[in-house]
C-alpha positions as CSV (number, residue, x, y, z in Angstrom):
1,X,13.3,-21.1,25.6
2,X,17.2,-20.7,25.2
3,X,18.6,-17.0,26.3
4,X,19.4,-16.1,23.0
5,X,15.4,-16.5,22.1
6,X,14.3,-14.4,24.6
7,X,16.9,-11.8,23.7
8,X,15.6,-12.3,19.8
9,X,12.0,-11.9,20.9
10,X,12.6,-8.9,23.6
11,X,14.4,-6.8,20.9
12,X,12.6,-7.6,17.8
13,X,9.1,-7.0,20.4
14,X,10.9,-3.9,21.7
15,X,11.7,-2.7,18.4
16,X,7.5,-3.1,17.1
17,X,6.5,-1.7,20.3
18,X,9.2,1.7,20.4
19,X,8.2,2.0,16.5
20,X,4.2,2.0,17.4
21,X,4.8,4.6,20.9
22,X,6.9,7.1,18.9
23,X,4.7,6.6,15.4
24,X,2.1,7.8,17.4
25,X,3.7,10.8,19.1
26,X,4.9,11.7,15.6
27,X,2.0,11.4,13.9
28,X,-0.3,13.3,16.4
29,X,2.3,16.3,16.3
30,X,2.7,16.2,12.2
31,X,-0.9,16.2,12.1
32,X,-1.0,19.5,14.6
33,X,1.9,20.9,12.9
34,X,0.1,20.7,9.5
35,X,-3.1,22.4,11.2
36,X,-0.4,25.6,12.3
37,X,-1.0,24.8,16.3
38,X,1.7,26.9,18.2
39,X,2.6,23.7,20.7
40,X,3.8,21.5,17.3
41,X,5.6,24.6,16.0
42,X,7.5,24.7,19.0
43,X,7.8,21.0,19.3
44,X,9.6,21.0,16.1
45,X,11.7,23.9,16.8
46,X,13.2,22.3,19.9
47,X,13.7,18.5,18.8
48,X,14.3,18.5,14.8
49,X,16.8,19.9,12.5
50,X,15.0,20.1,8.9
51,X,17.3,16.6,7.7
52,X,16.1,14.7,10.9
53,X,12.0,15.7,9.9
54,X,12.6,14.5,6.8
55,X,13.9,10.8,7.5
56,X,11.1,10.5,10.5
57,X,8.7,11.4,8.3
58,X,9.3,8.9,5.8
59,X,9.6,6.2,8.6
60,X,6.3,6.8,10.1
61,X,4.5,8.0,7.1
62,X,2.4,4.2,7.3
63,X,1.5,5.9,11.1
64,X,0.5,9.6,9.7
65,X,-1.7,8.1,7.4
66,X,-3.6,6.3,9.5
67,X,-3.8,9.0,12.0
68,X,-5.3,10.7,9.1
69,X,-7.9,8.7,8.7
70,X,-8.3,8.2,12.3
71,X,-8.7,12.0,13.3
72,X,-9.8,13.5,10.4
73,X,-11.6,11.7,7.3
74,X,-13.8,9.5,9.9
75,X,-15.1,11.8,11.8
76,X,-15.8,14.2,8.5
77,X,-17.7,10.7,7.4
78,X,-19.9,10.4,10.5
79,X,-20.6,14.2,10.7
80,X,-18.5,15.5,13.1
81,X,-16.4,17.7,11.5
82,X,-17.9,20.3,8.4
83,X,-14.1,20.9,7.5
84,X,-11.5,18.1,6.4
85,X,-7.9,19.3,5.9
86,X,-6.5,17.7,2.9
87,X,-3.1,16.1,3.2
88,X,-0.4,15.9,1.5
89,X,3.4,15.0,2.6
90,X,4.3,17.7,0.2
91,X,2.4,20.2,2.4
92,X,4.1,18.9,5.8
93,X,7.3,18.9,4.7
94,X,6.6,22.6,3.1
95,X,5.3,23.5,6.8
96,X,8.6,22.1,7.9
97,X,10.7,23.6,6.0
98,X,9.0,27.5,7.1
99,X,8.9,26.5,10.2
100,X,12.7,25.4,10.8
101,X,14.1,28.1,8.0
C-alpha cells in the first residue's frame, strides 16, 4: 500500500467513524431535548447558535431516526414503554428555536 492509500483510507475511515461518534451524541441529546430534559436544554444553550442546530440536524437526521426507533418505537413494540413520543423534525426544531430564542 502506497502513502497516499493509506492517507485515502485514514481520512475517508476517519471521516465514517467522526460522522457515526458525533451522530450518536447528537441524536441521544435531540432525542432528550425533544422529551424537555434540563441537561439537553442546557447542552444546547452552551454549544449551538439556532443556524448551527439547524445544519446538524439535517446532517444527522439518518442518525435521529434510528435512534428513534432504537429508544423509543421498539421498546413501545416489546412492552416496555406505555407512552411513545411522536416525532417530528418540525417539533425539534420548534423546541430549538424556544429554547435558543
Amino acid at each position: 500500500m502506497s502513502d497516499l492509500a493509506f492517507w485515502e483510507y485514514f481520512f475517508v475511515i476517519g471521516s465514517i467513524l467522526t460522522y457515526i461518534c458525533w451522530g450518536f451524541v447528537f441524536a441521544i441529546q435531540a432525542l432528550l431535548l425533544l422529551h424537555g430534559r434540563p441537561e439537553a436544554v442546557e447542552w444546547l444553550k452552551s454549544r449551538y447558535t439556532l443556524k448551527s442546530f439547524r445544519r446538524e440536524m439535517t446532517a444527522f437526521m439518518p442518525m435521529i431516526y434510528l435512534f428513534y426507533t432504537l429508544l423509543e418505537i421498539i421498546p413501545g413494540l416489546i412492552g416496555l414503554e406505555d407512552a411513545v413520543i411522536k416525532f417530528s423534525p418540525e417539533d425539534l426544531r420548534q423546541r430549538a428555536e424556544e429554547v435558543l430564542r
